[in-house]
SEGUBA-116031 format. One line per 4 residues: for each residue z, x, y of N, C-alpha, C, O, CB. Coordinates in nm, 4 decimals, always signed. Glycine has a CB too. Layout:
BEGIN
Z,X,Y,Z,X,Y,Z,X,Y,Z,X,Y,Z,X,Y  ...
This chain:
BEGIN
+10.7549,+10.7312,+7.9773,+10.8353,+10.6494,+8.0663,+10.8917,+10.5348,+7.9842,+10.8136,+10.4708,+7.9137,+10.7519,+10.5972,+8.1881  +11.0436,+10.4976,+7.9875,+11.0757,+10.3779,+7.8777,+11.0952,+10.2927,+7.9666,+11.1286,+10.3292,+8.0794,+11.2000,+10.3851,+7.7696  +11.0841,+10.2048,+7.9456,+11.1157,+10.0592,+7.9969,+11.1718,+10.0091,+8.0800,+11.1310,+9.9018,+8.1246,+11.1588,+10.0022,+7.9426  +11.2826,+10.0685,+8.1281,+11.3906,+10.0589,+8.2585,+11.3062,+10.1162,+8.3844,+11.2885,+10.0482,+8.4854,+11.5482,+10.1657,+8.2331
+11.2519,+10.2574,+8.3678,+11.2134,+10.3135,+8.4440,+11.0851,+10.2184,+8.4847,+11.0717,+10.1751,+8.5991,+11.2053,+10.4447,+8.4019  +10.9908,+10.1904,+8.3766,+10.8682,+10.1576,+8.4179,+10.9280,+9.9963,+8.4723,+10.8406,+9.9097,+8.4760,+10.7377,+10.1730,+8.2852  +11.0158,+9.9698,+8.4978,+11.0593,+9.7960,+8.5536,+11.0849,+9.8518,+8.6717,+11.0219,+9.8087,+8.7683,+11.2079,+9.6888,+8.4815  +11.1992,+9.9779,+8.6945,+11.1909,+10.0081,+8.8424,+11.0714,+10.0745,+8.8764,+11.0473,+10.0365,+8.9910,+11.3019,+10.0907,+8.8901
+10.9504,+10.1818,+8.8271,+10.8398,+10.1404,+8.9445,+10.7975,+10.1189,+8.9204,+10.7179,+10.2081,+8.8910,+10.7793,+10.1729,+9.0206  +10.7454,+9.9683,+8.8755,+10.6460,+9.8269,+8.9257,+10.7464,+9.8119,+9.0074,+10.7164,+9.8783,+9.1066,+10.5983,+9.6781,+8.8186  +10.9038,+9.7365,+9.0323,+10.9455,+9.6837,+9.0973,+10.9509,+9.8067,+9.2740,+10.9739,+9.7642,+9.3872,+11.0673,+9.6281,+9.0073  +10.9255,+9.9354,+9.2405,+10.9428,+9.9598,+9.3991,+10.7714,+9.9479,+9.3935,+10.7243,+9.9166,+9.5028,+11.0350,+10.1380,+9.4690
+10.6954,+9.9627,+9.3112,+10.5294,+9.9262,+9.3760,+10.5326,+9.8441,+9.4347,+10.5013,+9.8552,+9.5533,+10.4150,+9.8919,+9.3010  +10.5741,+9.7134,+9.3784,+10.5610,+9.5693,+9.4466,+10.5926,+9.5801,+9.5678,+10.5201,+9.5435,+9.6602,+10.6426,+9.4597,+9.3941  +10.7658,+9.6600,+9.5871,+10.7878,+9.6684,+9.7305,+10.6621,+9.7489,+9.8097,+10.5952,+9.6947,+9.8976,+10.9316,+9.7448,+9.7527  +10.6491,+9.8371,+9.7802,+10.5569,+9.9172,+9.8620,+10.4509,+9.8069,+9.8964,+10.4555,+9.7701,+10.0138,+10.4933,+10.0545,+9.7811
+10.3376,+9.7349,+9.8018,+10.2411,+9.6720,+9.8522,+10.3227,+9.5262,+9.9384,+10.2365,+9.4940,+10.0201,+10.1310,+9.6428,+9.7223  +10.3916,+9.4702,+9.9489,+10.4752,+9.4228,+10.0496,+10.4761,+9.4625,+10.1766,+10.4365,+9.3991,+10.2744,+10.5807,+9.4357,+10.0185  +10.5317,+9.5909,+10.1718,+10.5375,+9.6804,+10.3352,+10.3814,+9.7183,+10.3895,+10.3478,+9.7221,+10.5079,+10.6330,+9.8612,+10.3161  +10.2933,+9.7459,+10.2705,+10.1704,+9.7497,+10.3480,+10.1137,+9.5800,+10.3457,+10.0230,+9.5601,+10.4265,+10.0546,+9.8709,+10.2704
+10.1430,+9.4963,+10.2892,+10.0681,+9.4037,+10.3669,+10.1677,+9.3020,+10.4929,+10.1352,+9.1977,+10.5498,+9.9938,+9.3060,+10.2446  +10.2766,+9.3716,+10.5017,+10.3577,+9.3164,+10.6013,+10.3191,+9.3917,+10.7614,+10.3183,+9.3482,+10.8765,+10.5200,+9.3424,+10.5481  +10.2819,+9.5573,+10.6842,+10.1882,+9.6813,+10.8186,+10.1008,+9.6324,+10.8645,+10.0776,+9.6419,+10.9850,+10.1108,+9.8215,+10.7802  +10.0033,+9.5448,+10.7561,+9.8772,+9.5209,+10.8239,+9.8517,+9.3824,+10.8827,+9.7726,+9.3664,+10.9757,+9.7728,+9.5491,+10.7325
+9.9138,+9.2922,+10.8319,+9.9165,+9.1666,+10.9213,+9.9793,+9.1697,+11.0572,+9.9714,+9.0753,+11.1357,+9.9851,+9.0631,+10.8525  +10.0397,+9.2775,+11.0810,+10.1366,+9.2692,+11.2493,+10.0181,+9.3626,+11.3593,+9.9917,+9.4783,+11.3264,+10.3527,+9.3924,+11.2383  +9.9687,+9.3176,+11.4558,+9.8760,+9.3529,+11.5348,+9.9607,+9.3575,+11.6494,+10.0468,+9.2706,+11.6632,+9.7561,+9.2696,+11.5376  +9.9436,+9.4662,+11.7493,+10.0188,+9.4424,+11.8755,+9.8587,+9.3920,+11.9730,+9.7564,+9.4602,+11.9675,+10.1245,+9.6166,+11.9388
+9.8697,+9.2725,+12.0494,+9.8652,+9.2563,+12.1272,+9.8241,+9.3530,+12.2938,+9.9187,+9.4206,+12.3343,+9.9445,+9.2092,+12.0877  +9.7307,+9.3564,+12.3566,+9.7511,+9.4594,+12.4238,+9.7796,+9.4143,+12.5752,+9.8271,+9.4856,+12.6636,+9.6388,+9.5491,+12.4026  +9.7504,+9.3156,+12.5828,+9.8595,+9.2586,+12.7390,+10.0093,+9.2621,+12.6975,+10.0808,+9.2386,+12.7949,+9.8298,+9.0616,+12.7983  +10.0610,+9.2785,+12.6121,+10.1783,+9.2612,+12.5426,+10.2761,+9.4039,+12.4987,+10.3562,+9.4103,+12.4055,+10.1297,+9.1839,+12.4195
+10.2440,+9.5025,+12.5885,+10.3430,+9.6230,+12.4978,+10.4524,+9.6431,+12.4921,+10.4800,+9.7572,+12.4551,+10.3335,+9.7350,+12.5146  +10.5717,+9.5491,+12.5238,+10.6846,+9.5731,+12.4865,+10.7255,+9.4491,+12.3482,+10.8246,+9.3762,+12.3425,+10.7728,+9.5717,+12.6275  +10.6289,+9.4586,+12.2647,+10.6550,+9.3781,+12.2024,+10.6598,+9.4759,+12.0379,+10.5792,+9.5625,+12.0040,+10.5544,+9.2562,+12.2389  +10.7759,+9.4281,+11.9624,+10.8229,+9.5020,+11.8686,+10.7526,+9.4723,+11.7205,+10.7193,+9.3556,+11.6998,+10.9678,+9.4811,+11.8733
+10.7274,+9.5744,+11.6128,+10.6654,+9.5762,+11.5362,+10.7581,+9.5525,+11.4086,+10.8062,+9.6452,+11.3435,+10.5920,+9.6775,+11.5541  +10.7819,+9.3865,+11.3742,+10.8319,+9.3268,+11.2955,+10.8465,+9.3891,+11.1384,+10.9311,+9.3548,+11.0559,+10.7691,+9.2202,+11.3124  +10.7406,+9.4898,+11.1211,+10.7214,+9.5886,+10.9836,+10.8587,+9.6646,+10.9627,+10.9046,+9.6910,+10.8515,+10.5874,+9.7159,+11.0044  +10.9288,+9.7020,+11.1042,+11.0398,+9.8057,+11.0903,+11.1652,+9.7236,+11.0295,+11.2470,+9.7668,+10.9483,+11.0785,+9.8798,+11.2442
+11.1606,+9.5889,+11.0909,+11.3009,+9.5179,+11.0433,+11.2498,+9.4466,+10.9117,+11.3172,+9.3756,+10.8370,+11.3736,+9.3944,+11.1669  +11.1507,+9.4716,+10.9024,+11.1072,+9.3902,+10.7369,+11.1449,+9.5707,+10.6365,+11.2274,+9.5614,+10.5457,+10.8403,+9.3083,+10.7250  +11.0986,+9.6756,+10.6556,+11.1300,+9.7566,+10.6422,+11.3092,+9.7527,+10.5625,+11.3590,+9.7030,+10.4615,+11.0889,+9.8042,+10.7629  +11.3550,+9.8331,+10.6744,+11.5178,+9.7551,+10.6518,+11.5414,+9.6816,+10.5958,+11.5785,+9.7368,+10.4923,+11.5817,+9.7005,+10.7281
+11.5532,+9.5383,+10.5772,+11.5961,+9.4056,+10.5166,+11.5620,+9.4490,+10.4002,+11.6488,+9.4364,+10.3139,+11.5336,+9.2656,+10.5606  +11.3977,+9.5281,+10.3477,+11.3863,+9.5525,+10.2236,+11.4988,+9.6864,+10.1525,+11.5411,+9.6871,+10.0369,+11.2324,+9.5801,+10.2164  +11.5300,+9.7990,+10.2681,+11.5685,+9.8899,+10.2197,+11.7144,+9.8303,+10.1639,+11.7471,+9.8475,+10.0464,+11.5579,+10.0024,+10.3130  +11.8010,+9.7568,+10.2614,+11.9342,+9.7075,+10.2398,+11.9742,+9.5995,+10.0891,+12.0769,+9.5682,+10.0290,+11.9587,+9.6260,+10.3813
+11.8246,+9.5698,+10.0763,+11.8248,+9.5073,+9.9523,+11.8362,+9.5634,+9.8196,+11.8950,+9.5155,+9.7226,+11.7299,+9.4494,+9.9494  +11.7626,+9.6870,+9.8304,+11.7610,+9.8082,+9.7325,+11.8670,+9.8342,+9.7078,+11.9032,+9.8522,+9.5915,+11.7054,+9.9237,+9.7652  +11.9483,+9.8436,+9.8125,+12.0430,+9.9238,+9.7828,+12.2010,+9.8489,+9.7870,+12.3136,+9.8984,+9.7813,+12.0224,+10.0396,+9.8789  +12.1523,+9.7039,+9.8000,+12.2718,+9.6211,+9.7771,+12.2993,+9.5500,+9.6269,+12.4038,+9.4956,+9.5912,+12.2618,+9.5117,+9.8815
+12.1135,+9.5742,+9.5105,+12.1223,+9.6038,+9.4203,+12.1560,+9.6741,+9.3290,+12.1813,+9.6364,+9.2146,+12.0879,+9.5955,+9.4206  +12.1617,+9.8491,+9.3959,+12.1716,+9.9318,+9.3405,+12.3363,+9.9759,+9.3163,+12.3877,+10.0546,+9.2369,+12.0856,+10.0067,+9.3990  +12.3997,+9.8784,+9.4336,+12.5444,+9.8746,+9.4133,+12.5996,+9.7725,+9.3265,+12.7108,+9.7796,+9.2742,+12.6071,+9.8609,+9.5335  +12.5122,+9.6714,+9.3127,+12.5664,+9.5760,+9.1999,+12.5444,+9.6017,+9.0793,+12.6176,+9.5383,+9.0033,+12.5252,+9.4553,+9.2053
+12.4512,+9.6897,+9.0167,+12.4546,+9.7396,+8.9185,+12.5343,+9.8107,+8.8688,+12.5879,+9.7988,+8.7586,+12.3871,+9.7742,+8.9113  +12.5497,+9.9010,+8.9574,+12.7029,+10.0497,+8.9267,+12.8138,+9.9406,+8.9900,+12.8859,+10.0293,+9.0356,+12.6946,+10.2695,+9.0684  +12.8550,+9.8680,+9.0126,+12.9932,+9.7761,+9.0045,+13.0036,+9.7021,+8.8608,+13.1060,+9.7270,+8.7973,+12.9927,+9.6486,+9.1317  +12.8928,+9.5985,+8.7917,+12.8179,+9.5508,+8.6712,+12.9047,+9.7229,+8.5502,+12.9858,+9.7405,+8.4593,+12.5739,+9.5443,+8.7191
+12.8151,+9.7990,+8.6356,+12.8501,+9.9020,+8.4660,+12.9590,+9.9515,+8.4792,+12.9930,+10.0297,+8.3905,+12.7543,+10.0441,+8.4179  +13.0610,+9.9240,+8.6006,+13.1758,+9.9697,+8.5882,+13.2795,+9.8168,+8.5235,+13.3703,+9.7960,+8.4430,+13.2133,+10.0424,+8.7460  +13.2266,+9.7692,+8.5830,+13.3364,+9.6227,+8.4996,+13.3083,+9.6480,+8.3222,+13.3968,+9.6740,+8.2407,+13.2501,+9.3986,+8.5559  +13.1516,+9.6309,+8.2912,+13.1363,+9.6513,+8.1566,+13.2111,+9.7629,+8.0993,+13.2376,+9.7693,+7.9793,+13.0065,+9.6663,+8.1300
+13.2505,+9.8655,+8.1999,+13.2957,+10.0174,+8.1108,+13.4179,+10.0147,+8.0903,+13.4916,+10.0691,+8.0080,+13.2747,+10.1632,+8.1802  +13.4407,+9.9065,+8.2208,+13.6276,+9.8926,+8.1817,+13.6538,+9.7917,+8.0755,+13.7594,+9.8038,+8.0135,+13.7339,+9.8297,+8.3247  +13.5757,+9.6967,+8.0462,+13.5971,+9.5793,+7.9697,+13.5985,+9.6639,+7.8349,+13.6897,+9.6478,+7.7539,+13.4786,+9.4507,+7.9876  +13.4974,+9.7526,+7.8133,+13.4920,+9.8472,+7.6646,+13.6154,+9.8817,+7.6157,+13.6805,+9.8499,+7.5162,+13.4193,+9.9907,+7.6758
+13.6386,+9.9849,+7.7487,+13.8305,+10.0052,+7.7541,+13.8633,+10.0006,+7.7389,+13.9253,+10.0913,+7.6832,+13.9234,+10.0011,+7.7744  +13.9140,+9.8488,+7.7545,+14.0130,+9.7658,+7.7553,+14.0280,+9.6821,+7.6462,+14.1223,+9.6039,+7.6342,+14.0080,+9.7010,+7.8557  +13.8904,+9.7029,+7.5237,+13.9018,+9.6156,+7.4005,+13.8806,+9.4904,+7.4019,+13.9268,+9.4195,+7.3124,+14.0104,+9.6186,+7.3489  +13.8006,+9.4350,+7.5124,+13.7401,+9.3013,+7.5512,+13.6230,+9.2841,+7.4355,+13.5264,+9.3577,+7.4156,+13.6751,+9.3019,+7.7208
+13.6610,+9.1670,+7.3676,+13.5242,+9.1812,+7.2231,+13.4556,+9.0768,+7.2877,+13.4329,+8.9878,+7.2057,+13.5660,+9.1364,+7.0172  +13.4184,+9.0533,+7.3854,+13.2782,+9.0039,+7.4370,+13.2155,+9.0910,+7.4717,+13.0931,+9.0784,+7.4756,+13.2687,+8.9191,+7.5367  +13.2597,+9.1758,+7.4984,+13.1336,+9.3505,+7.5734,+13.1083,+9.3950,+7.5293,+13.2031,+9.4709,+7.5086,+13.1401,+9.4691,+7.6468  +12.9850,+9.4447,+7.4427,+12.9842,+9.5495,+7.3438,+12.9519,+9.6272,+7.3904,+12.9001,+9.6065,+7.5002,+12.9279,+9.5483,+7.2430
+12.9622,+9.8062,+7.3264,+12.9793,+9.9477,+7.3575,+12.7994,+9.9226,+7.4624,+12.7667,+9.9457,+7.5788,+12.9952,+10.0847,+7.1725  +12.7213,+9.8612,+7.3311,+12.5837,+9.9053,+7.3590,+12.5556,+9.8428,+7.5120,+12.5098,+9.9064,+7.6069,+12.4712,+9.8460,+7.2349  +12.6025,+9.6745,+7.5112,+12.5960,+9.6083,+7.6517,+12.6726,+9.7272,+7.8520,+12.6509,+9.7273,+7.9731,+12.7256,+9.4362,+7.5981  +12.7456,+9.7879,+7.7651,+12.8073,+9.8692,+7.8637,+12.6939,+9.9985,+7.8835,+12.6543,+10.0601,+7.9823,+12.9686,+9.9178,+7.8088
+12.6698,+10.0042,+7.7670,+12.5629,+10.1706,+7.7848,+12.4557,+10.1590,+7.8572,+12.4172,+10.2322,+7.9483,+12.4886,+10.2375,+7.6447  +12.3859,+10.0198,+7.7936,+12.2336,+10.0072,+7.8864,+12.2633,+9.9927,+8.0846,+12.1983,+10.0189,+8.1858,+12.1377,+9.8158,+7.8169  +12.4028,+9.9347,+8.0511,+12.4207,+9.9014,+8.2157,+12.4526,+9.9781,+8.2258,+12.4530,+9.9785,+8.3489,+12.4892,+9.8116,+8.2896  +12.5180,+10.1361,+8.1802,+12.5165,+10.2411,+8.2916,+12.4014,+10.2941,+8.2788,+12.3638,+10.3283,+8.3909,+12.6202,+10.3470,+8.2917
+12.3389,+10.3144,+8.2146,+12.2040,+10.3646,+8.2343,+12.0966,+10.2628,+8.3204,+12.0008,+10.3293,+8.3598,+12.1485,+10.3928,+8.0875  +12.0896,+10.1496,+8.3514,+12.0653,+10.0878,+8.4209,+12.0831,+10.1481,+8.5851,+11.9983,+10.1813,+8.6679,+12.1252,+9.9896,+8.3738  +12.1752,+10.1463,+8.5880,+12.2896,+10.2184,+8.7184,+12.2588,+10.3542,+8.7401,+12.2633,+10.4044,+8.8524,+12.4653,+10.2236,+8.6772  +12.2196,+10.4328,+8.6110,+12.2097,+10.5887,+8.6470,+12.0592,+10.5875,+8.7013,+12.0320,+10.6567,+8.7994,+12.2360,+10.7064,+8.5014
+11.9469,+10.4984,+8.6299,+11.8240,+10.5300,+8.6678,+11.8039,+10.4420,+8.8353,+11.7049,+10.4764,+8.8998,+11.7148,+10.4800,+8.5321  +11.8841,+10.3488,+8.8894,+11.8608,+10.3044,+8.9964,+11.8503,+10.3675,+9.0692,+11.7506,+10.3927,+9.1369,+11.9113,+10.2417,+9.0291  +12.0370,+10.4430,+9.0756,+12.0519,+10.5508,+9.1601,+11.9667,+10.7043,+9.1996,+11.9466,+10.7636,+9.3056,+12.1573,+10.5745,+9.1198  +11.9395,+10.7242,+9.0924,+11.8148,+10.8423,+9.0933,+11.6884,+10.8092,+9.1759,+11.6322,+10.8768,+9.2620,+11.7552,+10.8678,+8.9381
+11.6629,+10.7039,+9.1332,+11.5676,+10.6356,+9.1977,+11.5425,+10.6024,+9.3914,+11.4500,+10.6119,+9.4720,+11.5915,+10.5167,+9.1211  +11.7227,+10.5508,+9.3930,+11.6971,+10.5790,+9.5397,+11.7767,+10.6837,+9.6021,+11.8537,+10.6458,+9.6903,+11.7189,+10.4610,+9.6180  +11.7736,+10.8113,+9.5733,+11.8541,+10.9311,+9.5965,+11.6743,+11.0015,+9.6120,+11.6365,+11.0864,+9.6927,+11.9958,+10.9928,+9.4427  +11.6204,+10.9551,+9.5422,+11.4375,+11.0106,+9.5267,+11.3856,+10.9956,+9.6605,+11.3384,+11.0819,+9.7346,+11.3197,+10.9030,+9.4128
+11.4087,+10.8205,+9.6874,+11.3326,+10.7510,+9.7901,+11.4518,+10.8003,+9.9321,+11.3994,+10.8114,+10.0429,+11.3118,+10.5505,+9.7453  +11.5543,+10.8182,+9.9244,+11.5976,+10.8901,+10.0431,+11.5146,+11.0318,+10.0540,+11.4544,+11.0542,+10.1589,+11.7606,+10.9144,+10.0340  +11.5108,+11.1252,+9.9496,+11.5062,+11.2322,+9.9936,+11.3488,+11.3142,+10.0111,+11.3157,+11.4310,+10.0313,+11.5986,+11.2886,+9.9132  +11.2544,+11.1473,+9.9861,+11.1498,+11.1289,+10.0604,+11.1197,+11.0966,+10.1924,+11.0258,+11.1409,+10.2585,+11.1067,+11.0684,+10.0146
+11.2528,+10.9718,+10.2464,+11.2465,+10.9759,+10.3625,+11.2836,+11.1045,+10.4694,+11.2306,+11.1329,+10.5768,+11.3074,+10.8797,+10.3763  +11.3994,+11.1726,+10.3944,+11.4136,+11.2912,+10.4708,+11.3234,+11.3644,+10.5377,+11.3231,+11.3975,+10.6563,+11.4566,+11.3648,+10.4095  +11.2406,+11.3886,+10.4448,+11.1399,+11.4515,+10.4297,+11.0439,+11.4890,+10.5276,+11.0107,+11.5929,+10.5846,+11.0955,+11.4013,+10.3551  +11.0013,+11.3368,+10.5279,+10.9101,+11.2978,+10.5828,+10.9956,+11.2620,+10.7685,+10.9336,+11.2865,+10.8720,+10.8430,+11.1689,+10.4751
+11.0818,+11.2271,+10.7681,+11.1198,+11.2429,+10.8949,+11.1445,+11.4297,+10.9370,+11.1135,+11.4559,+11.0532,+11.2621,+11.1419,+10.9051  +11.1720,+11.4947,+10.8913,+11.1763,+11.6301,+10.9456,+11.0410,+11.6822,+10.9160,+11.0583,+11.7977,+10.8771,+11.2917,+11.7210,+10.8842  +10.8499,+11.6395,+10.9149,+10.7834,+11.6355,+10.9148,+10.6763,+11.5918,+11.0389,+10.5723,+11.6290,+11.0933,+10.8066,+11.6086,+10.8332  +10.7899,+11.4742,+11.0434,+10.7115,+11.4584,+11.1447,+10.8105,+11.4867,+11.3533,+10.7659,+11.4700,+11.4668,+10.6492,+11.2804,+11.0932
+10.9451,+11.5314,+11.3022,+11.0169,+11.5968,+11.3927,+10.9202,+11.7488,+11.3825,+10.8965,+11.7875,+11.4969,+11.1941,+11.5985,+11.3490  +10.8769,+11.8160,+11.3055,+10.8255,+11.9456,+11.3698,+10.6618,+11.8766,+11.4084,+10.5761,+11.9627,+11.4285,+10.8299,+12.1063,+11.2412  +10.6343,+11.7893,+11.4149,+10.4801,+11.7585,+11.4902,+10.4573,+11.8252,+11.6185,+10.5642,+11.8513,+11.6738,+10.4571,+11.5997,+11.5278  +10.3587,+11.8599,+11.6811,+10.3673,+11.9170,+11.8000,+10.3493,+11.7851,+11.8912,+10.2927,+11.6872,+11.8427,+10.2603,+12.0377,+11.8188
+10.3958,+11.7833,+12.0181,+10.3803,+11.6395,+12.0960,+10.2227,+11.6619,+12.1636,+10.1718,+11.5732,+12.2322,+10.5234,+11.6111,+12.2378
């Protein structure tokens, strides 16, 4: 595993132990059942973050790729390469974590009720 990769998972571990200690501090109440389980919109807020990173990166390696281009001698070839590869391993990354969620939602759609 080189270095990029092992930065993105520590960085989705971290998320993960986040969501479980955000799961386990929320208790429902039981005089209380229409009351909503704050984990789902912490959930979200985290997912939208992922992936509002994962677009600033692939925007990042597209400016750098055009700046290469374009013969901009502040950018170098190598500064453009790591940021698309930056960008390629994000994306993999959450193309993974979607097609875990898939997954796992048509898993638990065949549950029996």
């Amino acid at each position: 595993m080189n270095i990029k990769s092992a930065a993105l998972f520590s960085e989705m571990q971290a998320m993960a132990r986040q969501a479980r200690q955000l799961d386990q501090s929320v208790t429902l109440p039981s005089e209380h059942p229409a009351v909503t389980n704050s984990s789902q919109a912490d959930f979200a807020d985290l997912f939208k973050t992922a992936l509002n990173n994962v677009n600033g990166l692939q925007k990042r390696s597209s400016e750098l790729a055009t700046a290469v281009e374009m013969g901009d001698p502040r950018v170098s070839l190598a500064q453009a390469m790591i940021a698309g590869q930056k960008s390629s391993i994000a994306f993999e990354a959450t193309v993974q974590v979607r097609n875990k969620l898939v997954e796992a939602y048509k898993e638990i759609m065949q549950m029996p009720v």
